[in-house]
N, C-alpha and C positions, 0 to 999 in steps of 0.2 A: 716250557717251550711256547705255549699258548699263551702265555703271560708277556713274553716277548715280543710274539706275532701282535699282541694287542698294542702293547706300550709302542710299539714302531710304527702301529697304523695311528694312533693316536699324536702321536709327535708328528707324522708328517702332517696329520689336518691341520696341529696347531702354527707349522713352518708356512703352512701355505693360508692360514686366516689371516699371520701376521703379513706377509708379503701383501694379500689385498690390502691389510691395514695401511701402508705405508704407500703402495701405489692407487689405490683407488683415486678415481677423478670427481667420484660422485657418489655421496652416501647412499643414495637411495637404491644403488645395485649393488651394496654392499651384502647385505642382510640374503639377497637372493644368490651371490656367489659364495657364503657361507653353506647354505641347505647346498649349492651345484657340490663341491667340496666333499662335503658330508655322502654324500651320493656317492662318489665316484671313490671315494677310500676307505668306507666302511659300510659302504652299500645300502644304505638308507632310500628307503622306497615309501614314505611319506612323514613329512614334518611341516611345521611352521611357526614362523614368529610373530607375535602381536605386538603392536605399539599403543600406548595411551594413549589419548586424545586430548589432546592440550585444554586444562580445564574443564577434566572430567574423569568419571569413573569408566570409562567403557574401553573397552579394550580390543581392536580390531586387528586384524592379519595386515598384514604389509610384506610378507612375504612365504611363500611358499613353495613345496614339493610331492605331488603326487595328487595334489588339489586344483579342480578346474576354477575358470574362475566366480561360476556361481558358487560355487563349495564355499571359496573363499569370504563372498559378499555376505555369506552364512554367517561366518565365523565374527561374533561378536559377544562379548562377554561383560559381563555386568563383575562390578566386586563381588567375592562368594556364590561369583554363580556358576556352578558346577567346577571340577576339576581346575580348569586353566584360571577360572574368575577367582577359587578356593586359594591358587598359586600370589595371585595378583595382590589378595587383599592379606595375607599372612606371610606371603616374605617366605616361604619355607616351601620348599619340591615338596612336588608327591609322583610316586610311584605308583602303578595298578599294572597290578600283573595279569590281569585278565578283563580285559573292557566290556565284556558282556557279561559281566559279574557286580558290577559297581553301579549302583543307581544313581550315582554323583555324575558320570560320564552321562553328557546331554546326547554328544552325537547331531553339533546341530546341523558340523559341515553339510549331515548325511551322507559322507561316502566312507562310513565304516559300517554300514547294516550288516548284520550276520555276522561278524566278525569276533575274535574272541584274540587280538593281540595283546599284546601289554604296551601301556602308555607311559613316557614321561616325561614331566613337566617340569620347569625352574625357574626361578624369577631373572630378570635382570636387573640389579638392583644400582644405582647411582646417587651418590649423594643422601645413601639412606633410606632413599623412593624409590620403590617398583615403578619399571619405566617400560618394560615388557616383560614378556613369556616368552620363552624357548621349549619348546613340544616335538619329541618325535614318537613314532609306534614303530614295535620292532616285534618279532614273532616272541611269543611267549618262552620264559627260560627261568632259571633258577633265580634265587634271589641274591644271592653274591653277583651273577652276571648285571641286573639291574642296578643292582647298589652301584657298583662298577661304570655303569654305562650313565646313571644319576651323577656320580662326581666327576665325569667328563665333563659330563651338561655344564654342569656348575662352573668349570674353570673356564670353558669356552664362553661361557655368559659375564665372566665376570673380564675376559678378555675384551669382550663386543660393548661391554659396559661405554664405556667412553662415546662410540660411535653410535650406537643407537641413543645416548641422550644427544647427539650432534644433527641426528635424524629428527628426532622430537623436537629440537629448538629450530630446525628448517621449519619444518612442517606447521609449527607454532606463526614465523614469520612468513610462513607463506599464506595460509587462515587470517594471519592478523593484515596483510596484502591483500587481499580479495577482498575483507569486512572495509577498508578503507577506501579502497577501491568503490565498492557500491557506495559507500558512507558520500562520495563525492561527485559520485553518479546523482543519487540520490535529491544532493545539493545541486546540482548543474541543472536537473529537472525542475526542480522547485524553484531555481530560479527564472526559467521557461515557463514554466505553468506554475503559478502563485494555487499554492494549494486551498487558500478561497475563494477558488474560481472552477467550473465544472466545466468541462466542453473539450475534444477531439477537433470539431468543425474546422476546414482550411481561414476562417473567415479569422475564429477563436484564436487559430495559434498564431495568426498576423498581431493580434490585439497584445497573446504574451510577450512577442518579439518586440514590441513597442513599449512595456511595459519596463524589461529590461537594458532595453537602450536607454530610456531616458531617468530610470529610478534614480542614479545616481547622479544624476547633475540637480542644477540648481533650476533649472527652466521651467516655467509658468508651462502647465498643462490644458487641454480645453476637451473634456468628455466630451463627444457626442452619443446622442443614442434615444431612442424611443424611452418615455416613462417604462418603468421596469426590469429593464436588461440588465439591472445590476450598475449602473456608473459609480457609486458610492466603494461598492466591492473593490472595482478599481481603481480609486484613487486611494484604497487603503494597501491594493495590493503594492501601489507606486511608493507610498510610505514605510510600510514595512520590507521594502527592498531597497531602501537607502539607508547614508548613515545616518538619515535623521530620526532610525526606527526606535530608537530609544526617550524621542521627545514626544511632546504632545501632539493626536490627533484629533481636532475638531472639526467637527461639519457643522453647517450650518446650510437649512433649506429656506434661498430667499424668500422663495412664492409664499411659505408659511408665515414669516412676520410681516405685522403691521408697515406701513409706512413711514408713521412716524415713528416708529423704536425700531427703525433697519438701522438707523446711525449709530444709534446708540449700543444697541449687540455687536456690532462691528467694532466699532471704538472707543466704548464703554462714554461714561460721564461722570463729570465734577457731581458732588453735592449741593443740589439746589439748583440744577442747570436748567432743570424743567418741574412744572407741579409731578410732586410724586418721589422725586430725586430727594432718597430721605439720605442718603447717603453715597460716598464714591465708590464708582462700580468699572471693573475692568473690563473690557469688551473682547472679542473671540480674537481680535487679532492678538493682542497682549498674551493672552491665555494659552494660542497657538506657537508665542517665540519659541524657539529652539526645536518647532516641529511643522508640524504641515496643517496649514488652515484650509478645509476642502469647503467651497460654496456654490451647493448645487441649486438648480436653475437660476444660474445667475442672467437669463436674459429676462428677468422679469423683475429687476432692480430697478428704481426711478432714474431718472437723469440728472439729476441735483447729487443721488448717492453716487454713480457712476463717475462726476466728475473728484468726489473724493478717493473713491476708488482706482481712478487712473493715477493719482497722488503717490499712494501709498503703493501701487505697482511701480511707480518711476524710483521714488526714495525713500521706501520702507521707511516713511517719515509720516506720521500724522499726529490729529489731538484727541484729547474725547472731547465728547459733544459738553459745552459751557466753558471749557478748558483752554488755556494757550500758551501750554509748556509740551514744546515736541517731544515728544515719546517712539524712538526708532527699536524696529524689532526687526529681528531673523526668523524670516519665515517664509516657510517655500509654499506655492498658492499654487490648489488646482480645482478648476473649476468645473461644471458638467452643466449640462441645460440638453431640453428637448427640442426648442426653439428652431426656428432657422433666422438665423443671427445678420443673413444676408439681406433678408426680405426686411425684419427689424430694421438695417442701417437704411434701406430704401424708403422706407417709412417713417424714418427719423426718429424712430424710437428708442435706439442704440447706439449708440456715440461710434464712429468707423476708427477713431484712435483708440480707443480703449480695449475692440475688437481685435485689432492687429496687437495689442499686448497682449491678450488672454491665448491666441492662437499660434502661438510659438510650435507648440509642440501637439497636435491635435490627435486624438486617438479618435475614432468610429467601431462604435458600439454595435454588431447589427442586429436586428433583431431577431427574435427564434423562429418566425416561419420563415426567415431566409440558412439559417441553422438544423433544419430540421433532423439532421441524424446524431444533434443533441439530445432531440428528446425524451428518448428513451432512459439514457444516461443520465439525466438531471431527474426525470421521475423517478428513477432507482435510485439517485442519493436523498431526494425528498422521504421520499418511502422509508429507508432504514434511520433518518433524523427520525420521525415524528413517531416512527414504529416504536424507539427508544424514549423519545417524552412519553407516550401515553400508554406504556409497556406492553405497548402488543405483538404479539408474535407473527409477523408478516413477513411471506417468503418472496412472494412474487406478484407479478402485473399478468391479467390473462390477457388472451390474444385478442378479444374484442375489444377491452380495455387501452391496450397500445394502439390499436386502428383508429379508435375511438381519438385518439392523444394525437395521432399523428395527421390524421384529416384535419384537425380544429385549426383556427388560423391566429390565435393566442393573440388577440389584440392587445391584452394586461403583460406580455413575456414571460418572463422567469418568471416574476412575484404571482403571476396569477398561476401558474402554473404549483407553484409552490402552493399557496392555498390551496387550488385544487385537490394535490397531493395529499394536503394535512387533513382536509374533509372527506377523502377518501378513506386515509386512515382511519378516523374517527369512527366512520358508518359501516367500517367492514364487519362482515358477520364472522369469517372464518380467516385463514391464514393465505385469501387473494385477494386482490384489488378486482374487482367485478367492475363491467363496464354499468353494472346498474348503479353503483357506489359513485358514479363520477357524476359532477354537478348537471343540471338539465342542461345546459348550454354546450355542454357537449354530445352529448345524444339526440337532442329533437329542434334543437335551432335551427331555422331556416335562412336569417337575417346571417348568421355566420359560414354557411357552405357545410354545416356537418348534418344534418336529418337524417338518421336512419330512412326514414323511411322514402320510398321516392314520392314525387308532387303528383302524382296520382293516389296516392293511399295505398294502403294492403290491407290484406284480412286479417281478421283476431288468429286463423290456422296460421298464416306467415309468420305472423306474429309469435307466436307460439313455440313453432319450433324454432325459431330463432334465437329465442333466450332458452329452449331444450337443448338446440346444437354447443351454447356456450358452455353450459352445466357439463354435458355428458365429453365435454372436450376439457374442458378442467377435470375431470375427473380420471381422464384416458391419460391426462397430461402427469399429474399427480401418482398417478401406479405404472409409469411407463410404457404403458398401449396394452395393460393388461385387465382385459373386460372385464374378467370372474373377480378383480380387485376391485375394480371401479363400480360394479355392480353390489359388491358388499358396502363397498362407503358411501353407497347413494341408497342402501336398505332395499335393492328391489333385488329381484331373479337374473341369472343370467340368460334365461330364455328373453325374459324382456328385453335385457338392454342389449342381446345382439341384434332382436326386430330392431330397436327403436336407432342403432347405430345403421346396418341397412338402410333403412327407411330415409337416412338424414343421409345417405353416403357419406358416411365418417371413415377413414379406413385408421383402423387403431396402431397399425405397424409404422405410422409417421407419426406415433409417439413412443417410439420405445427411447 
């Protein structure tokens, strides 16, 4: 008669797993109106199912019964680990008749402590692969009852097979949705901010926004910007965000050549065209076809070259220097200078037609003491570059050190800034950038706006504790605002350094 009561309570779960199979509207409450089911016809008062992870061994809950749901964010299993991972990784139930007898049961939901039910577990198997776990705990009974209640599992899992690999290939496509998702996120950012470039600043993201408007055409650029600020960076970032990122990039700094061989590096020369001409040589513009020729400080070009140069802006037509077989190239020009270009034309010493060519599309660079809530941000990328050339293990900038940074008024920009950084590197003693590690011109220049010290002087005592307050504040900093630590890693007493913290009004708790 009991065998009836069973087989009837068992047939109707399996009339009503299939009914959800055929009406459900969405996988993902399937798996949870299986355990409601389970519950309400054969009285189940805790189970749950785990799902694989697409392109992994680990095996998580996706759904459960009589588990909150931290229990649940517990519940994760490795292959062979413990009971349900034992299930996952061999394809074959297991049974325990007594959970507080089996040192295999982890117990990591933690809501079976004290407990002494019996467990059991079954794989869901599809296409040959464990794809989950089906687990429920029932009070401890005979072992025909468990056998019994085991080959339930089995046929109800091998029912659910289908729908939980339907579940897994969502869950796959919805993971592999998200990874694409940011993958283009990702992309849309990098094309807003050219990843060789550092800077937050409102001034910065005007520079990326111009950067992206005009990568992709063909129009003559004109950098502006202070020696330093990186223009170079940007006409690379404008390169490698067009289609022409797969051609040549060449720069060329006019102020650095000669006079007489600016012609000839632009537009190379015949053999024999001048003494020395031992042979034909191509020039930067040739060299740059099918990419981008960048020439910075171009307002310090003669006027003889300029009018070549307006040439080859009009008809990507020129010669080389002793040569007179036109040689036309594709090539997209962007130019950068420090100059001011206007004052030049009033002076006569910049042609105003060739100006109005080069200033199609002009960006402004600005400099970093009008950027200043870069600086922190660009000495923290300097710091982990240079930490990595010269293998040192540096974690951070201290707080006199950033004031230090942040007062200076960076006549040199980024590049000096970066030196600085690299020199800081090099002289640090420990794992912080010390404001004493940073070059003198930032500490005691007067000609710059940054002196410590004020135009009356201070005493060697000022003096004193001032680079004490920076020590015992990297050290508070370092252990968290914790004295009796800071006082071990600086070798003295804690009786001392709570004086010497008093003394300086340090309070340690605005380091924790």
């Amino acid at each position: 008669m009991e065998d009836k009561t069973r087989a009837a309570r068992e047939l109707s779960v399996l009339y009503k797993v299939s009914k959800a199979l055929v009406h459900r509207q969405a996988v993902s409450g399937l798996l949870q109106d299986v355990l409601d089911i389970l519950e309400t016809e054969i009285g189940l008062s805790r189970g749950a199912l785990t799902l694989r992870q697409p392109d992994s061994d680990v095996f998580v809950i996706e759904a459960s019964r009589g588990l909150t749901t931290e229990e649940c964010q517990r519940g994760q299993y490795k292959l062979g680990e413990g009971v349900t991972g034992t299930v996952a990784q061999t394809a074959k139930s297991e049974v325990v008749p007594d959970i507080s007898k089996d040192p295999r049961f982890l117990n990591r939901t933690r809501a079976r402590t004290g407990q002494n039910n019996a467990f059991i577990c079954v794989p869901i198997i599809h296409h040959g692969q464990v794809i989950g776990t089906m687990s429920i705990d029932r009070p401890s009974c005979d072992d025909l009852a468990l056998a019994a209640d085991r080959d339930f599992l089995l046929l109800l899992a091998g029912l659910l097979a289908e729908a939980v690999a339907s579940m897994r290939e969502t869950l796959t496509e919805h993971e592999g949705l998200v990874a694409e998702n940011e993958r283009l996120r990702r992309q849309l950012g990098d094309r807003y901010q050219p990843s060789n470039l550092v800077g937050n600043a409102r001034s910065m993201r005007q520079v990326y926004d111009q950067i992206a408007q005009v990568a992709d055409s063909t129009a003559t650029v004109l950098i502006r910007g202070e020696s330093g600020t990186g223009k170079e960076l940007v006409a690379r970032a404008i390169h490698f965000g067009s289609a022409r990122r797969n051609g040549a990039f060449i720069g060329v700094n006019c102020a650095a050549l000669p006079e007489n061989l600016i012609e000839s590096e632009l537009f190379g020369h015949e053999k024999g065209a001048f003494t020395g001409a031992q042979q034909q040589r191509k020039g930067r513009f040739e060299l740059a076809n099918g990419g981008t020729l960048f020439l910075d400080e171009i307002g310090d070009i003669s006027p003889a070259v300029q009018i070549r140069f307006l040439r080859v802006l009009q008809e990507r037509t020129f010669e080389r220097v002793g040569g007179d077989q036109p040689i036309t190239v594709n090539v997209r020009i962007v130019t950068a200078t420090n100059c001011n270009l206007e004052q030049a034309m009033k002076d006569g010493r910049f042609r105003e037609d060739l100006y109005y060519r080069l200033n199609v599309f002009p960006i402004y660079l600005p400099p970093l003491r009008e950027r200043k809530s870069d600086i922190l941000l660009l000495a923290e990328h300097f710091l982990k570059k240079y930490a990595e050339v010269y293998g040192k293990n540096i974690r951070r900038i201290s707080t006199t050190a950033i004031n230090m940074m942040m007062q200076y008024h960076w006549p040199g920009n980024v590049r000096e800034l970066e030196n600085c950084m690299e020199r800081a590197v090099l002289t640090a003693a420990d794992d912080v950038i010390h404001g004493y590690t940073l070059p003198p011109t930032l500490q005691t220049s007067d000609a710059t706006h940054t002196a410590i010290l004020p135009e009356t002087g201070a005493s060697l005592d000022t003096l004193v504790e001032t680079y004490e307050r920076e020590i015992l504040v990297d050290a508070l900093k370092k252990h968290r605002g914790n004295a009796a630590a800071a006082a071990r890693f600086l070798q003295t007493t804690a009786r001392i350094m709570n004086y010497r913290i008093r003394h300086l009004g340090i309070d340690p708790k605005s380091y924790k």
